[in-house]
C-alpha positions in Angstrom: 107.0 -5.2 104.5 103.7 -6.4 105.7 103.9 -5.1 108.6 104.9 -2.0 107.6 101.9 -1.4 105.0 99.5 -3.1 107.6 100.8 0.5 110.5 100.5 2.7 107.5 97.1 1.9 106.5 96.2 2.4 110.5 97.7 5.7 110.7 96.6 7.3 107.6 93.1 5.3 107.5 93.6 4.9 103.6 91.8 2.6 101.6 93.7 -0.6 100.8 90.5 -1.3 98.5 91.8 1.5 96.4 94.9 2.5 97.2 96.9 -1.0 97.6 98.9 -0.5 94.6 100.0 2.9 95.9 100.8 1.8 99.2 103.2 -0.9 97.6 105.1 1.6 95.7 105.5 4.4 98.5 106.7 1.9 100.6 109.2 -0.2 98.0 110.1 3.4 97.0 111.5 4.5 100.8 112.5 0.8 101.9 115.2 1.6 98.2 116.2 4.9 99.6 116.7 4.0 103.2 118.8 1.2 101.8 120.5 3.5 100.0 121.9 5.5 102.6 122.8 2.8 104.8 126.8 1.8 104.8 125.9 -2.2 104.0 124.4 -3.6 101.0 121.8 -4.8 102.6 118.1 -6.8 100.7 115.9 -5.5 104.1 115.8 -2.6 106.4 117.2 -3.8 109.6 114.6 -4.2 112.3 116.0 -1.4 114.5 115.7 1.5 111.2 111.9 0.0 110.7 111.0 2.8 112.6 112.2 5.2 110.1 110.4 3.7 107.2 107.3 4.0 108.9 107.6 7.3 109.4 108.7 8.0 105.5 106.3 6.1 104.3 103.2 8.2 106.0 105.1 11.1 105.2 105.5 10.2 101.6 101.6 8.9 101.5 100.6 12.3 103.1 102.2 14.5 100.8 100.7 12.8 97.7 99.2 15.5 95.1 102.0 18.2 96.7 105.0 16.7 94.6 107.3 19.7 93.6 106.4 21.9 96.4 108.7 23.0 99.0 105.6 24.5 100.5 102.1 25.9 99.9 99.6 28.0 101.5 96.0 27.6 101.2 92.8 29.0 103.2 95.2 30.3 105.9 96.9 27.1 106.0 100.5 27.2 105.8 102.7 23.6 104.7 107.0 23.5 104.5 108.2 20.4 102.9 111.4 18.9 104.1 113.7 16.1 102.8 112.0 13.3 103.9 114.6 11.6 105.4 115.9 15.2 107.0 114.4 14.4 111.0 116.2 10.8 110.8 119.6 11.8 109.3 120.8 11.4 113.1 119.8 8.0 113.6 120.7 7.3 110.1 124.4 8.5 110.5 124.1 6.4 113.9 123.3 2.8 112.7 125.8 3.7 109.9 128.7 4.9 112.6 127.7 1.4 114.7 127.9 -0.9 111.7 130.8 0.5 109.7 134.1 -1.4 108.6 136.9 0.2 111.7 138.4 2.3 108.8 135.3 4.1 108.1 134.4 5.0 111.9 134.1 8.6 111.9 133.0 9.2 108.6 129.0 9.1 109.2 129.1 11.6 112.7 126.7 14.4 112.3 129.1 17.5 113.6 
């Protein structure tokens, strides 16, 4: 996790002064619901899907004051808020197709 919180406080310059609580929950908060949609009952998210909760986790730290918009316009600015997770269902469904029990190969495919 600290490695995690140490790449999102570079890539969204936020102030771990202020904001260190925050940054703990945003980033427990999508390490639960990546964990969630992974096939194993796993404690950590597996060093190849850290990627992932990166990404979430500036996402989620970005979007911070727009919670219950699916989008907004403002000052000819226009913003369309996805899943969060949408853009990594692929590589989601892949980790899950690669680490799944023989019986369940198949099930996690996205066609």
């Amino acid at each position: 996790m600290a490695d995690v919180k140490k790449q999102l406080v570079t890539l969204t310059n936020a102030n771990l002064t202020i904001e260190d609580l925050k940054i703990d929950t945003i980033i427990d908060s999508m390490t639960a619901r990546l964990l969630s949609k992974l096939v194993k009952d796993l404690k950590e998210v597996p060093k190849e899907l850290e990627f992932i909760l990166l990404e979430v986790c500036v996402k989620r730290y970005n979007q911070i004051g727009d919670e219950g918009y699916s989008s907004r316009s403002q000052e000819g600015e226009s913003l369309t808020l996805s899943s969060i997770f949408d853009e990594f269902e692929e590589d989601i469904a892949a980790w899950n197709e690669k680490n799944s029990e023989p019986s369940q190969v198949g099930k996690w495919s996205m066609l």
